[in-house]
Wavefront OBJ file of the C-alpha trace (Angstrom):
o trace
v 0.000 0.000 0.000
v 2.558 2.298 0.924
v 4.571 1.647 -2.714
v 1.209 2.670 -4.118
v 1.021 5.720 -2.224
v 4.762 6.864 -3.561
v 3.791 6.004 -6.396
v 0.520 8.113 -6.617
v 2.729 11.093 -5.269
v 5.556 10.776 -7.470
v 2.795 10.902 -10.634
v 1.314 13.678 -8.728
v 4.881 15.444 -8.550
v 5.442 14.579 -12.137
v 1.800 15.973 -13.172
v 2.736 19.437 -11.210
v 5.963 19.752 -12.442
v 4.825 19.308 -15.978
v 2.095 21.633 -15.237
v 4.295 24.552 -13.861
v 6.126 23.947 -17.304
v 3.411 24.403 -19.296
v 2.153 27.142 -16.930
v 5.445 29.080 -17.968
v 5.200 28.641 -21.157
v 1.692 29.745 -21.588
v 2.432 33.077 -19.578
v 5.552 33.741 -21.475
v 3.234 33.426 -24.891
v 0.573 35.560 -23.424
v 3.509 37.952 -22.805
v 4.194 37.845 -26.664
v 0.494 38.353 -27.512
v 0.474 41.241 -25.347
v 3.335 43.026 -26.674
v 1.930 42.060 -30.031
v -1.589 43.443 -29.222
v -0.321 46.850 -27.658
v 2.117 47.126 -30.921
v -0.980 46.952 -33.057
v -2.879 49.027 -30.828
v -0.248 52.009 -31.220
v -0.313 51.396 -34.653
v -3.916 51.668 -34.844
v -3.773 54.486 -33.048
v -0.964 56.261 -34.910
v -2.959 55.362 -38.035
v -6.092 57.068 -36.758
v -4.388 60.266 -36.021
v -2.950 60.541 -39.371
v -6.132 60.048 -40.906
v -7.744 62.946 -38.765
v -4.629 64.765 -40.074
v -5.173 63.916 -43.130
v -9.077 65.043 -42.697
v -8.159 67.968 -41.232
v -5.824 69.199 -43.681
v -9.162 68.495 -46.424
v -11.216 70.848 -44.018
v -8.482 73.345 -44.470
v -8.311 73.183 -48.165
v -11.475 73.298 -48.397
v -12.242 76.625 -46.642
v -9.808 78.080 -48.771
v -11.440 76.992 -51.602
v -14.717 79.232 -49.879
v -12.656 81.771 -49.227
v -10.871 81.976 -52.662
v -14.171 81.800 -54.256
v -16.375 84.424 -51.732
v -13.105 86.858 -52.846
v -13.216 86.244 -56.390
v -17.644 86.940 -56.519
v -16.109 90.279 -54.493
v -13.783 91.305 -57.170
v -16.107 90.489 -59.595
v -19.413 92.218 -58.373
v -16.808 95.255 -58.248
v -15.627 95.212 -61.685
v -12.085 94.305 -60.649
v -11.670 90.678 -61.902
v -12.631 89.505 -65.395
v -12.189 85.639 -65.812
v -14.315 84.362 -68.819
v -13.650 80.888 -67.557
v -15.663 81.593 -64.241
v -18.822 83.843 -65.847
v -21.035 81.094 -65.986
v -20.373 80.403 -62.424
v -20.635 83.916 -61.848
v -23.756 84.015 -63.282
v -25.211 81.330 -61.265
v -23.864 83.548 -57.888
v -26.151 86.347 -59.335
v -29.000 84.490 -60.031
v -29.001 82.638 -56.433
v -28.576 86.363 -54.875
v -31.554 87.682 -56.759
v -33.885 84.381 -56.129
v -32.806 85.094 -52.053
v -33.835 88.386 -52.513
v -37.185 87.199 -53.734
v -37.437 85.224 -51.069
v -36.924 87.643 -48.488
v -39.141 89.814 -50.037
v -41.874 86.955 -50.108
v -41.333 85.898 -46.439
v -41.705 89.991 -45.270
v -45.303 89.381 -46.783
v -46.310 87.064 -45.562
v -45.316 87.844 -41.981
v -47.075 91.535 -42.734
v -50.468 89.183 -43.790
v -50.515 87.813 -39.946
v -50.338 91.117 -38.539
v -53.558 92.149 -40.546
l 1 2 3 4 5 6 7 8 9 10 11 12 13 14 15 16 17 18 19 20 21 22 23 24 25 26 27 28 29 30 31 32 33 34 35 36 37 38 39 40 41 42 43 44 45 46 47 48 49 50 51 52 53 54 55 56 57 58 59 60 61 62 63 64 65 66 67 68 69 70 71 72 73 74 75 76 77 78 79 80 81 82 83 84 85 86 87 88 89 90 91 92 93 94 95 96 97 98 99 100 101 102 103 104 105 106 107 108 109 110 111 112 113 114 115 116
């Protein structure tokens, strides 16, 4: 009974041992997957930013675009620009002015009709 009882332990001691080996190994590979997992996190990260960058930049453009084409209807309604190329869009500025001015005038109207 009592060479069955070593026995059982010294299994039991082999079973642990191999255990704590395995143990190891499995935390040193969740080590690696963690480094690997906060690497592609930065990167993830770092690729975010420079797409906001890269969005931001747009927005900038963008607004200069407005503002290149609010100054050129200036010069133009002033008589101090003369593009051929851009008349048509020109014309289209004028047109929207005068159709808001319509509207304005329509809208006074009717705001005068519910004061009658």
């Amino acid at each position: 009974m009592a060479a069955k009882k070593e026995k059982a332990q010294k299994d039991l001691s082999k079973l642990l041992d191999q255990a704590k080996v395995r143990f190891k190994n499995f935390g040193k590979e969740l080590s690696i997957l963690a480094k690997k997992s906060e690497k592609e996190i930065v990167k993830a990260s770092k690729k975010g930013k420079i797409q906001l960058d890269i969005v931001g930049l747009n927005m900038q453009k963008e607004k200069l675009y407005y503002d290149i084409g609010k100054k050129v209807v200036s010069l133009n309604a002033r008589k101090k620009l003369e593009i051929l190329e851009l008349d048509p869009y020109l014309k289209k500025v004028r047109k929207i002015e005068s159709d808001a001015r319509g509207r304005k005038k329509d809208l006074s109207s009717v705001r005068k009709e519910k004061n009658k």
